[in-house]
C-alpha positions, -999 to 999 in steps of 0.1 A, spaced: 0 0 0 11 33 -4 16 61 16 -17 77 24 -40 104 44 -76 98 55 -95 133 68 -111 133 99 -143 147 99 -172 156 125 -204 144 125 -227 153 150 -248 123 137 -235 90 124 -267 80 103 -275 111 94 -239 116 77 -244 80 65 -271 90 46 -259 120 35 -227 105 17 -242 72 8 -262 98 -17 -230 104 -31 -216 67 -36 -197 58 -5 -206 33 20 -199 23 57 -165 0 61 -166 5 101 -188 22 123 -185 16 164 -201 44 186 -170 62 185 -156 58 148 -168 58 114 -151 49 79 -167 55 46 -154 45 13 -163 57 -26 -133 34 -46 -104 43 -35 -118 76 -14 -118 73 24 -137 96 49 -131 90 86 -160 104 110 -159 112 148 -186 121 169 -195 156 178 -228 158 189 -228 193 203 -208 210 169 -221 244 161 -223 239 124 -224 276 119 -187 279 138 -176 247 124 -136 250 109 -133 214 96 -123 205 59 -104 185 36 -99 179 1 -110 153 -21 -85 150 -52 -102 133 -79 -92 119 -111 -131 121 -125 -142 159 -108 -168 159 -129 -187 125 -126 -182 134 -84 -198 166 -91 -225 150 -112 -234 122 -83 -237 153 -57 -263 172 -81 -283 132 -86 -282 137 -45 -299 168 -51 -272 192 -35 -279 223 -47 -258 254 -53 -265 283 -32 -243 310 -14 -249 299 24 -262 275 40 -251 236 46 -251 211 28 -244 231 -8 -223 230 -37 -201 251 -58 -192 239 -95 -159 236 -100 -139 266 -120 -103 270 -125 -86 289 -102 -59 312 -97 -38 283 -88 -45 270 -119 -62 238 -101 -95 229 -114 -115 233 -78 -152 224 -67 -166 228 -32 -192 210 -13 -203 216 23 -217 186 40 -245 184 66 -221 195 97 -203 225 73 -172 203 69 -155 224 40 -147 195 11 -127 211 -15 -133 188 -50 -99 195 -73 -91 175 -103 -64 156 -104 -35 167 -128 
């Protein structure tokens, strides 16, 4: 295996953020009452609980890099994730950026920040 990173992520409720990413293709690999692992292929999101977050003061993120943005993006708007300026959960279509990285953004049911960027 090669050398690799899983984000952590809140989730002030373990079905609920089941659900919610299940819409999008990933499913449970391990859930205890203190620990949960999703996978989409070879994507892994790692959940603790946080039952009392204030979503609205919530600082967690993480990026996704992904070979197929597009088809990602595509499976989030099937969800019915919607772009909008504010609010959780929402979208924003990916653009290029001043980086030069081809970037999409999602925020999930707790306002995790998950940026979407195209591989290179």
């Amino acid at each position: 295996m090669t050398d690799h990173a899983t984000p952590n992520l809140p989730s002030r409720d373990f079905h609920a953020t089941s659900r919610f990413y299940g819409a999008l293709g990933f499913v449970e690999s391990w859930r205890d009452e203190g620990w949960m692992i999703l996978r989409r292929g070879p994507l892994i999101l790692e959940f603790f609980p946080y039952s009392d977050l204030d979503p609205l003061q919530s600082s967690f993120g993480c990026c996704l890099r992904l070979d197929e943005l597009d088809r990602f993006y595509t499976a989030c708007r099937a969800a019915g994730l919607l772009e909008k300026p504010s609010g959780y959960p929402r979208l924003q279509a990916p653009a290029v950026e001043r980086s030069g990285l081809r970037i999409g953004y999602m925020v999930d049911l707790d306002s995790s920040l998950i940026r979407l960027i195209q591989n290179g």
